[in-house]
FISE-751876 format. One record per residue: x, y, z of N, C-alpha, C in turn; chain; residue in one letter. Coordinates in steps of 0.2 Angstrom, whole numbers, plus 5000, padded with zeros to 4 digits. Layout:
+------+------+------+------+------+------+------+------+------+-------+------+
:  n.u :  n.v :  n.w : ca.u : ca.v : ca.w :  c.u :  c.v :  c.w : chain : resn :
+------+------+------+------+------+------+------+------+------+-------+------+
:    X :    Y :    Z :    X :    Y :    Z :    X :    Y :    Z :     A :    a :
...
+------+------+------+------+------+------+------+------+------+-------+------+
***
This chain:
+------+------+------+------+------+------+------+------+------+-------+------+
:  n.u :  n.v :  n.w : ca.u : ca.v : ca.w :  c.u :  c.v :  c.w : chain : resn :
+------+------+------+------+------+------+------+------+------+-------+------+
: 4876 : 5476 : 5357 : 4874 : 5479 : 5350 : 4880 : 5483 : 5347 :     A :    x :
: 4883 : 5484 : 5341 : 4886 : 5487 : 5338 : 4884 : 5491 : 5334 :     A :    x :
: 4889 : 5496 : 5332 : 4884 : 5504 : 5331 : 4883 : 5502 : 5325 :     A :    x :
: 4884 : 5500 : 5321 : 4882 : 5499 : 5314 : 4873 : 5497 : 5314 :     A :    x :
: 4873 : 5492 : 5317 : 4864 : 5490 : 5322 : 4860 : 5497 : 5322 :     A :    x :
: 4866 : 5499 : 5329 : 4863 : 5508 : 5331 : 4860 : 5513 : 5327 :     A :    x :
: 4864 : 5512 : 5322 : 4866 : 5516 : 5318 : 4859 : 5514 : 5313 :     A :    x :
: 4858 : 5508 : 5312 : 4851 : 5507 : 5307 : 4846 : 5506 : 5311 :     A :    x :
: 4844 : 5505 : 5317 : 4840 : 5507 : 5321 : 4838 : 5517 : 5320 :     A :    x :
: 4840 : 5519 : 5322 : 4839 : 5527 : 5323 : 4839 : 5528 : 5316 :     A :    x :
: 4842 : 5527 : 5309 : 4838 : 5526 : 5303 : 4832 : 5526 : 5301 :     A :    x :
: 4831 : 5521 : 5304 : 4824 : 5518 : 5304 : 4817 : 5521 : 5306 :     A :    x :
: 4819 : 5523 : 5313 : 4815 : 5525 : 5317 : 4812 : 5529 : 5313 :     A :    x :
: 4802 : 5532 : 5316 : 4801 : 5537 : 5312 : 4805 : 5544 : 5319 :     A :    x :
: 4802 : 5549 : 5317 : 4804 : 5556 : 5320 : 4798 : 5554 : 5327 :     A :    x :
: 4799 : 5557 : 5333 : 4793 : 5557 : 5338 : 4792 : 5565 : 5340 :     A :    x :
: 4795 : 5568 : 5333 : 4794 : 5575 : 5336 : 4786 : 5578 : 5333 :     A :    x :
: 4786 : 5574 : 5328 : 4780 : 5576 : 5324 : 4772 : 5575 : 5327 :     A :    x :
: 4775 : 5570 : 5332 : 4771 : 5565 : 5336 : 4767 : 5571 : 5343 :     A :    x :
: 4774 : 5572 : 5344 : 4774 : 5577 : 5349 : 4769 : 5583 : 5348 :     A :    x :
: 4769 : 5586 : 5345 : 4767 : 5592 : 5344 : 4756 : 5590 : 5342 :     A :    x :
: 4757 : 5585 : 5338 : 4751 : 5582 : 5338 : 4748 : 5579 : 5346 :     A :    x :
: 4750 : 5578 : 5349 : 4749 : 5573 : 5355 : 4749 : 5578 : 5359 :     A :    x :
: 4751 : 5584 : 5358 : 4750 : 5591 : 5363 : 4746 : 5595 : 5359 :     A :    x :
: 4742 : 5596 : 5355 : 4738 : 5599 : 5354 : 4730 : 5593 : 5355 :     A :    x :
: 4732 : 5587 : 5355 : 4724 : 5580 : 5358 : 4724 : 5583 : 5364 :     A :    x :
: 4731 : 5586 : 5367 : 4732 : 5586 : 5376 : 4727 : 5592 : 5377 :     A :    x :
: 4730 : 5598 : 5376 : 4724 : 5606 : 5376 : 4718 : 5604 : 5374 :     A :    x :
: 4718 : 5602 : 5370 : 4711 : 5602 : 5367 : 4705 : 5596 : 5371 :     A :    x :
: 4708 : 5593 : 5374 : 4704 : 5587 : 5380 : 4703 : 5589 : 5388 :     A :    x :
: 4710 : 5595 : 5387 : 4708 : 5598 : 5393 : 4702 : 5603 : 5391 :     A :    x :
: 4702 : 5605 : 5386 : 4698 : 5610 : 5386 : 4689 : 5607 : 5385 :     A :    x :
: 4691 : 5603 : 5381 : 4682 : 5598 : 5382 : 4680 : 5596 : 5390 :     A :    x :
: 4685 : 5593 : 5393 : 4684 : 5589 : 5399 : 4681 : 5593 : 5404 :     A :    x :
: 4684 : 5601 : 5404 : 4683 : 5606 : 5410 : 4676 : 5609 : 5406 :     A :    x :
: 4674 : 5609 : 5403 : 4670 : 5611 : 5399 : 4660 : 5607 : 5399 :     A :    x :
: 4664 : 5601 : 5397 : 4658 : 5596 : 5399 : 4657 : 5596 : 5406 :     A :    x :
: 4663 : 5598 : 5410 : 4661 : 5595 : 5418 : 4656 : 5601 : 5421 :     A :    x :
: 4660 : 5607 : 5418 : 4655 : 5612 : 5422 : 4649 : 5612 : 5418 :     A :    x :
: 4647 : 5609 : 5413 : 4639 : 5608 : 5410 : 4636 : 5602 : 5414 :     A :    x :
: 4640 : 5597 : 5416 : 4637 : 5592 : 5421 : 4635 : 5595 : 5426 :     A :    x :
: 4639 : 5598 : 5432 : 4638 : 5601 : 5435 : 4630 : 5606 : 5435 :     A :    x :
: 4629 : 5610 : 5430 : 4624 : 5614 : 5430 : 4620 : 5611 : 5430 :     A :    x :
: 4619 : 5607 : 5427 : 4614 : 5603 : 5423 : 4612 : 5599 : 5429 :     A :    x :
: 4616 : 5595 : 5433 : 4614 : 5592 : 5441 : 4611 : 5599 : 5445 :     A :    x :
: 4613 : 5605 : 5445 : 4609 : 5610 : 5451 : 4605 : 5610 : 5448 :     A :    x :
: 4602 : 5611 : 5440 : 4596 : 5612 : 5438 : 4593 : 5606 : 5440 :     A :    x :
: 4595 : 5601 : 5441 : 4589 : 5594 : 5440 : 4587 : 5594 : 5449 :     A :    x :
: 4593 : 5594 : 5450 : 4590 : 5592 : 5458 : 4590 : 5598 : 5464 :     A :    x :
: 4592 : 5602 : 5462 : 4588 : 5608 : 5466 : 4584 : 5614 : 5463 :     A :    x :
: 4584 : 5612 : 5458 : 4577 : 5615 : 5451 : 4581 : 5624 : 5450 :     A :    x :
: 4588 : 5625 : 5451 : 4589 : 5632 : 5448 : 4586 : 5628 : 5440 :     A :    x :
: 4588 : 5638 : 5439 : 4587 : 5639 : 5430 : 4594 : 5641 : 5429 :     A :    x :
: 4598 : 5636 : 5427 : 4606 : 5638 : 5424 : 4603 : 5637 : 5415 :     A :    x :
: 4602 : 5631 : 5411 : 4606 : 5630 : 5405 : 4598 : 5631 : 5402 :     A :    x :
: 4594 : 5626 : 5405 : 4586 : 5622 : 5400 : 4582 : 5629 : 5400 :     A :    x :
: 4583 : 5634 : 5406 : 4578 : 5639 : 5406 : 4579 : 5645 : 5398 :     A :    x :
: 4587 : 5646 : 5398 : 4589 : 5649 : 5392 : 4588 : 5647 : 5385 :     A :    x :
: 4591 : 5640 : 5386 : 4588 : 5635 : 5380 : 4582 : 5636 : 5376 :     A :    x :
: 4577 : 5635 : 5380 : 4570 : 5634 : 5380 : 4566 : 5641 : 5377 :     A :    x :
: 4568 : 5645 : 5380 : 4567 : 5652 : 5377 : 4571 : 5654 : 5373 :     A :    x :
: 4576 : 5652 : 5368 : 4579 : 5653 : 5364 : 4577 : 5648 : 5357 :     A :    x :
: 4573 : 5642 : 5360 : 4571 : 5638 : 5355 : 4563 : 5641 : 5354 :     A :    x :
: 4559 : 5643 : 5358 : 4551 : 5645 : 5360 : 4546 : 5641 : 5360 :     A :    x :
: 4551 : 5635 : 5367 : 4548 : 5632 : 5368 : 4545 : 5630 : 5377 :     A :    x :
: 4541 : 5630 : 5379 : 4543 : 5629 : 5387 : 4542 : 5621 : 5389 :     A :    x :
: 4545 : 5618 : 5396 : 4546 : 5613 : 5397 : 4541 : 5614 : 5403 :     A :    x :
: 4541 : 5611 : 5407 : 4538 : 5608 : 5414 : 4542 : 5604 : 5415 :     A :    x :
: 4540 : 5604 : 5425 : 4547 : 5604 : 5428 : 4550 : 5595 : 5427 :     A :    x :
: 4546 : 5591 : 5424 : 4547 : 5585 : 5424 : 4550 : 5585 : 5418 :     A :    x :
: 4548 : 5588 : 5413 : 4553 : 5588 : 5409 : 4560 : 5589 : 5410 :     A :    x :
: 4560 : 5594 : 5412 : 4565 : 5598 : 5413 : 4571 : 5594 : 5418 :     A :    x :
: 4568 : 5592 : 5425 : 4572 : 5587 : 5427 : 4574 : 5581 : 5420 :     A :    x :
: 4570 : 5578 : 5419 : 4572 : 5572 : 5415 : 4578 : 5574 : 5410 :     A :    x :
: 4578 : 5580 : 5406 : 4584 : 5582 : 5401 : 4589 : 5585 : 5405 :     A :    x :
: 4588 : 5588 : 5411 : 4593 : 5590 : 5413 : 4599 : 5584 : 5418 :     A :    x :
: 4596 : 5579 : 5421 : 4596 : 5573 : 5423 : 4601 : 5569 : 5417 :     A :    x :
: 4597 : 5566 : 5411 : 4601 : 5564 : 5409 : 4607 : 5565 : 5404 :     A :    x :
: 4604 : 5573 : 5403 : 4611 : 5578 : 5398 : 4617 : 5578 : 5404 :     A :    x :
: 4616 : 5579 : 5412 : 4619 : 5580 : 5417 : 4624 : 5571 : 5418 :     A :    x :
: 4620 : 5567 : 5416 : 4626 : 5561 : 5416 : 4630 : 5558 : 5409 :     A :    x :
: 4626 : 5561 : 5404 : 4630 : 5562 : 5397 : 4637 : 5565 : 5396 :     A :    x :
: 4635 : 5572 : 5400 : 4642 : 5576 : 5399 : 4646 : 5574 : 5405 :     A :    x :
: 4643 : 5569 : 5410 : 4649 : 5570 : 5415 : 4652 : 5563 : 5414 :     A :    x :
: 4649 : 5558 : 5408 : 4653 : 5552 : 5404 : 4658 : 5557 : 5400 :     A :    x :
: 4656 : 5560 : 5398 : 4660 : 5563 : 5391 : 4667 : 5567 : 5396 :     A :    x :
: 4666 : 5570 : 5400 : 4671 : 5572 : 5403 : 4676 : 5566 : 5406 :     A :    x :
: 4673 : 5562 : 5410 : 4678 : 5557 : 5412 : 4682 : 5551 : 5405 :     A :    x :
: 4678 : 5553 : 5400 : 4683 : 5549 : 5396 : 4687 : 5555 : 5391 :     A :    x :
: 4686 : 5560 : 5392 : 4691 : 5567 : 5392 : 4697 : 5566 : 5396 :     A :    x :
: 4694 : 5566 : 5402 : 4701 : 5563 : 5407 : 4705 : 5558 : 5405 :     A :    x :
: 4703 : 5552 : 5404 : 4707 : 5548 : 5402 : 4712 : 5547 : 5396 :     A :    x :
: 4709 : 5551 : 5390 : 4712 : 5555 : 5384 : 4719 : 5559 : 5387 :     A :    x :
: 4717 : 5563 : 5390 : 4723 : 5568 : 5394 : 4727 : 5564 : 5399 :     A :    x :
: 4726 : 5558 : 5403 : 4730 : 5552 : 5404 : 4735 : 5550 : 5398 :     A :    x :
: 4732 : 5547 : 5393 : 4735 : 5543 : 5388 : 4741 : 5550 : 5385 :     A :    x :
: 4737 : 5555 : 5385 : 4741 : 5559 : 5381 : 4748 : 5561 : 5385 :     A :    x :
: 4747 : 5562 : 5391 : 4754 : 5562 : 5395 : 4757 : 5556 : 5396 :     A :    x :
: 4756 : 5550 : 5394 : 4758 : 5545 : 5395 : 4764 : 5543 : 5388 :     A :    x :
: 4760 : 5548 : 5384 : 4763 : 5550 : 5376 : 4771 : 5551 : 5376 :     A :    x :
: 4767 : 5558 : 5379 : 4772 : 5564 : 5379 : 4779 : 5562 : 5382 :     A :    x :
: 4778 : 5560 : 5391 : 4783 : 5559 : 5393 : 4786 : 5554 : 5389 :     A :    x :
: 4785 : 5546 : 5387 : 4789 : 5543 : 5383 : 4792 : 5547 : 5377 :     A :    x :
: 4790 : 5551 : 5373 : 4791 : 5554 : 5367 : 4797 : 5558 : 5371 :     A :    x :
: 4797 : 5562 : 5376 : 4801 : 5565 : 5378 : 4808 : 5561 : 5382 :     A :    x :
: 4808 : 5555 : 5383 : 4813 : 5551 : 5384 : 4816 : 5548 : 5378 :     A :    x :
: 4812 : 5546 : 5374 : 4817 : 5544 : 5366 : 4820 : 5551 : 5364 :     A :    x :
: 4818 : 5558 : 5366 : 4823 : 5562 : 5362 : 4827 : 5564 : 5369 :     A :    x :
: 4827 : 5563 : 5371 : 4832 : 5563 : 5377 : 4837 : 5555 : 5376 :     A :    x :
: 4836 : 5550 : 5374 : 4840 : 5546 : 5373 : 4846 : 5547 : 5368 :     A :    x :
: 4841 : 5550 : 5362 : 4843 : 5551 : 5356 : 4847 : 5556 : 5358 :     A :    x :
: 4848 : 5564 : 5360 : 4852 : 5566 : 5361 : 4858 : 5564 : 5364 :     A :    x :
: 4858 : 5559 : 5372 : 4862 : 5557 : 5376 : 4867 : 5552 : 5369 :     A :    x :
: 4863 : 5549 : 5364 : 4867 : 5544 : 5361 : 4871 : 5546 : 5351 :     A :    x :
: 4868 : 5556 : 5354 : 4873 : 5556 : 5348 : 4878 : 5562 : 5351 :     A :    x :
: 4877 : 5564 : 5356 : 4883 : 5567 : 5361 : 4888 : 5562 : 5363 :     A :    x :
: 4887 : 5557 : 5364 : 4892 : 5553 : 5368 : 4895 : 5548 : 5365 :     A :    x :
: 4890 : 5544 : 5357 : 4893 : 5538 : 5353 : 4894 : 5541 : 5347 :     A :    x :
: 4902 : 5543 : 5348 : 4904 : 5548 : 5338 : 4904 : 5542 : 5334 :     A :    x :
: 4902 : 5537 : 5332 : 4901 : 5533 : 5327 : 4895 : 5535 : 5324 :     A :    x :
: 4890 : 5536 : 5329 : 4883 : 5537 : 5325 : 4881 : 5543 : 5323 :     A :    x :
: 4881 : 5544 : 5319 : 4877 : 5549 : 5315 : 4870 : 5552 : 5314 :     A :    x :
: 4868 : 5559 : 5314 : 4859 : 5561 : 5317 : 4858 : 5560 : 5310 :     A :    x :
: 4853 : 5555 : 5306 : 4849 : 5555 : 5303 : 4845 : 5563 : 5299 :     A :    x :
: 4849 : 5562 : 5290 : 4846 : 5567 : 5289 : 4839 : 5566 : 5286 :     A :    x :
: 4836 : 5574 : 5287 : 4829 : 5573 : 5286 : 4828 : 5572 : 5278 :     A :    x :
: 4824 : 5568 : 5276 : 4821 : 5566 : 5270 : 4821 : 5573 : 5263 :     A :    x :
: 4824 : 5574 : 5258 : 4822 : 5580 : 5253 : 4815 : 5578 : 5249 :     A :    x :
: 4814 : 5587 : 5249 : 4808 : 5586 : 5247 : 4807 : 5587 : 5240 :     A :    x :
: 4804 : 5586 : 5237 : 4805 : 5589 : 5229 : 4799 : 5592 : 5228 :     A :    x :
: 4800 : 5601 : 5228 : 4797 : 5606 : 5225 : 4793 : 5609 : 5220 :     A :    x :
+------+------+------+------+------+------+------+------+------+-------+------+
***
């Protein structure tokens, strides 16, 4: 490959820093659902199967409504495998999004290795804006 190539490649490119910073704020914010959903999973199974009052007993008294215990099993039960679907595809989120970052973090580490070491190529200026 000739820098000329090089040199219209990395033109080309778009920036992956933009990327970055978006792909790190899906990342916080997926951790923060995931660990979030899990402990309502969590609650929501001690309330169904060993019948504490974590979530549905405040709920229900805040709405002015009262349940029975079979109710209460049946929505705590199924809210309890909703939220722990919803967390495990938070997890996966938080997979892909590190799977982002590190790539994204390797093209700007190429990118620097290849305009430290190749003086033919030149860092691409950023676009003007008009005011």
């Amino acid at each position: 490959m000739t820098e000329k190539n090089l040199q219209k490649i990395i033109d080309t490119q778009p920036s992956v820093s933009g990327s970055t910073f978006l792909v790190s704020a899906l990342f916080v914010i997926s951790w923060l659902l995931m660990v979030g959903l899990f402990i309502l999973s969590i609650g929501l199974f001690l309330e169904s199967f060993l019948h504490y009052k974590i979530f549905l007993d405040w709920v229900s008294r805040q709405l002015s409504f009262g349940l029975n215990e079979d109710q209460r099993w049946k929505i705590a039960t199924s809210f309890g495998l909703f939220s722990l679907f919803l967390s495990i595809i938070f997890l996966g989120v938080i997979f892909l999004c590190k799977m982002v970052l590190r790539r994204n973090h390797f093209i700007i580490q190429i990118e620097d290795w290849i305009f430290d070491n190749v003086k033919e190529i030149k860092k691409p200026r950023p676009p003007k804006r008009n005011s």
